[in-house]
Each structure stands twice: as C-alpha cells, then as structure tokens.
C-alpha positions as CSV (number, residue, x, y, z in Angstrom):
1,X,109.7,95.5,102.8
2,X,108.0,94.1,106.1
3,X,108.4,90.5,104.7
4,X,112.3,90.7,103.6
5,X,112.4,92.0,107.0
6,X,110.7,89.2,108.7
7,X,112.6,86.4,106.5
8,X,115.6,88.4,107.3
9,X,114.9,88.0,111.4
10,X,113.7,84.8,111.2
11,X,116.7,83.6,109.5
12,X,119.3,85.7,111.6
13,X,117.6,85.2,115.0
14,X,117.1,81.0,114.9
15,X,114.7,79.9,117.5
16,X,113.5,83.6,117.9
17,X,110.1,84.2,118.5
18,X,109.0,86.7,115.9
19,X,105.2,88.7,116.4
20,X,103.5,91.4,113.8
21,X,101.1,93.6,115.4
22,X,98.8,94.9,112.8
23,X,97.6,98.0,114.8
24,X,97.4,99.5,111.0
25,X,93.5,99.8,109.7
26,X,92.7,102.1,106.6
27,X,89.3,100.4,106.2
28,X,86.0,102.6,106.6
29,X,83.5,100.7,107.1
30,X,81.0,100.6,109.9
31,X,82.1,96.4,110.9
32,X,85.7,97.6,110.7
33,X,85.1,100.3,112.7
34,X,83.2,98.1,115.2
35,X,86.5,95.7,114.6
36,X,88.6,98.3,115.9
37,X,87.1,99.6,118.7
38,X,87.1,95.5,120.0
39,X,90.3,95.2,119.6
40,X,91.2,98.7,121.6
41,X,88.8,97.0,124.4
42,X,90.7,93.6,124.2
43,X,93.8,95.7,124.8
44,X,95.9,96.9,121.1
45,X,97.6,99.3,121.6
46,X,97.9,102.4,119.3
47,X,101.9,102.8,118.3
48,X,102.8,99.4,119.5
49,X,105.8,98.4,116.9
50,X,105.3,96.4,113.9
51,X,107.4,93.3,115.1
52,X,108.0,92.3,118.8
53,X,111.2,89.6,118.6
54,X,112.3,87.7,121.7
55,X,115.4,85.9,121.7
56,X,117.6,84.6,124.3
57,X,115.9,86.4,127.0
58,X,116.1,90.2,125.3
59,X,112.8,92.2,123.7
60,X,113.6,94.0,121.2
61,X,111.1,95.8,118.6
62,X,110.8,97.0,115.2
63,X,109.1,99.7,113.1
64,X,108.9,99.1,109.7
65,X,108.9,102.1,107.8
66,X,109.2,102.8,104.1
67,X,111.5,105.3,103.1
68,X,110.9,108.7,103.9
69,X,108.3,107.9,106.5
70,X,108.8,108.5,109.9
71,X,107.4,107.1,113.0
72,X,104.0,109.0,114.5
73,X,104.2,110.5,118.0
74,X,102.4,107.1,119.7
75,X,104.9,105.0,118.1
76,X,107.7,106.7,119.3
77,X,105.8,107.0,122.8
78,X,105.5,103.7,123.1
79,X,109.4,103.0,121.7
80,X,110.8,105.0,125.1
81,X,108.3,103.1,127.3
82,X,109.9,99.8,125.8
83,X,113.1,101.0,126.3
84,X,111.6,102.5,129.8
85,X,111.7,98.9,130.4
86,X,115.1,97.6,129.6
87,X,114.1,96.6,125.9
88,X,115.1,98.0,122.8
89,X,113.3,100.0,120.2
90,X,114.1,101.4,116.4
91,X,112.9,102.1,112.9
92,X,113.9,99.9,110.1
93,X,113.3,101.2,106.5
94,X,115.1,98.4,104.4
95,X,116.7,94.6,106.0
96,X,120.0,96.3,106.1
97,X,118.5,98.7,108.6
98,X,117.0,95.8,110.7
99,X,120.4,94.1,110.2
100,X,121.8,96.9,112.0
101,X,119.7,97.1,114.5
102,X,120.1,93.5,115.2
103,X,124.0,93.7,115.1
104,X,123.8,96.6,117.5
105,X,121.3,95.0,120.1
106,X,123.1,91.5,119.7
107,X,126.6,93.2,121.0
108,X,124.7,95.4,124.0
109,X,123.1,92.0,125.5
C-alpha cells in the first residue's frame, strides 16, 4: 500500500518533494537496538508520519495505515503539532484515501 501511495503522490504532486520516515523497527537484536537508540539521539522522532510532502510552499503529511489499523497516540500527537503549525496531517489506508487527502489540502491552500 505505501508504494501505490508513494507512485500515486509522486505522480499527482509533479516537482513535489516526497520523504519516508521509517521510525518503524520490529527487529530485536542488540545492534538494532543500539541502531535505534542513535537514531533517537540524532533526533527521530517517535510518531513522526510515514511521508512528509512539500509542494508549492504547503507541508502536508501522511500515515499509512492498513485497513483496520489506526494511528498510535504519538502519531496522532505529533499530527496536531503539525497542524499546530499551519500544516496538514491524516491517515491514508488505500491511494484513494491519499487522493482525498490531497484533493482536500490542494483546495484549502
């Protein structure tokens, strides 16, 4: 889902610039864990959105979710700080979802 998402964006939004954050870890291991922890010290942080888009001056940001999930507390945390800030946050669980979301945003700049 995340890459028909992304091809979706990249192809709606020309020019765009397009970021994944992978804040997600389900390895175990003791490097990984040490991995981690670097990254938290070199500044990740936990619930930051999946994909950060800027185009034509706006921010806007994505979770990608599969269906049924929902977003965990520090993701929607960090969603109202974004929007705090003038940008624009939401949960996409298919690309007509982020095609929504973009159609929205597009018509509120």
């Amino acid at each position: 889902m995340h890459c028909a998402i992304l091809a979706y964006l990249r192809a709606a939004l020309p020019g765009a610039v397009i970021h994944h954050s992978p804040n997600e870890t389900k390895w175990r291991s003791q490097r990984a864990m040490q991995t981690v922890q670097k990254a938290k010290r070199m500044g990740t942080l936990a619930g930051f959105p999946d994909l950060l888009v800027i185009w034509c001056g706006s921010v806007w940001a994505i979770e990608v979710k599969a269906p049924g999930n929902h977003p965990t507390a520090e993701q929607r945390a960090v969603g109202a700080d974004i929007e705090a800030m003038g940008g624009r946050w939401g949960v996409a669980r298919s690309v007509d979802e982020a095609a929504a979301l973009v159609r929205s945003w597009k018509e509120q700049e």
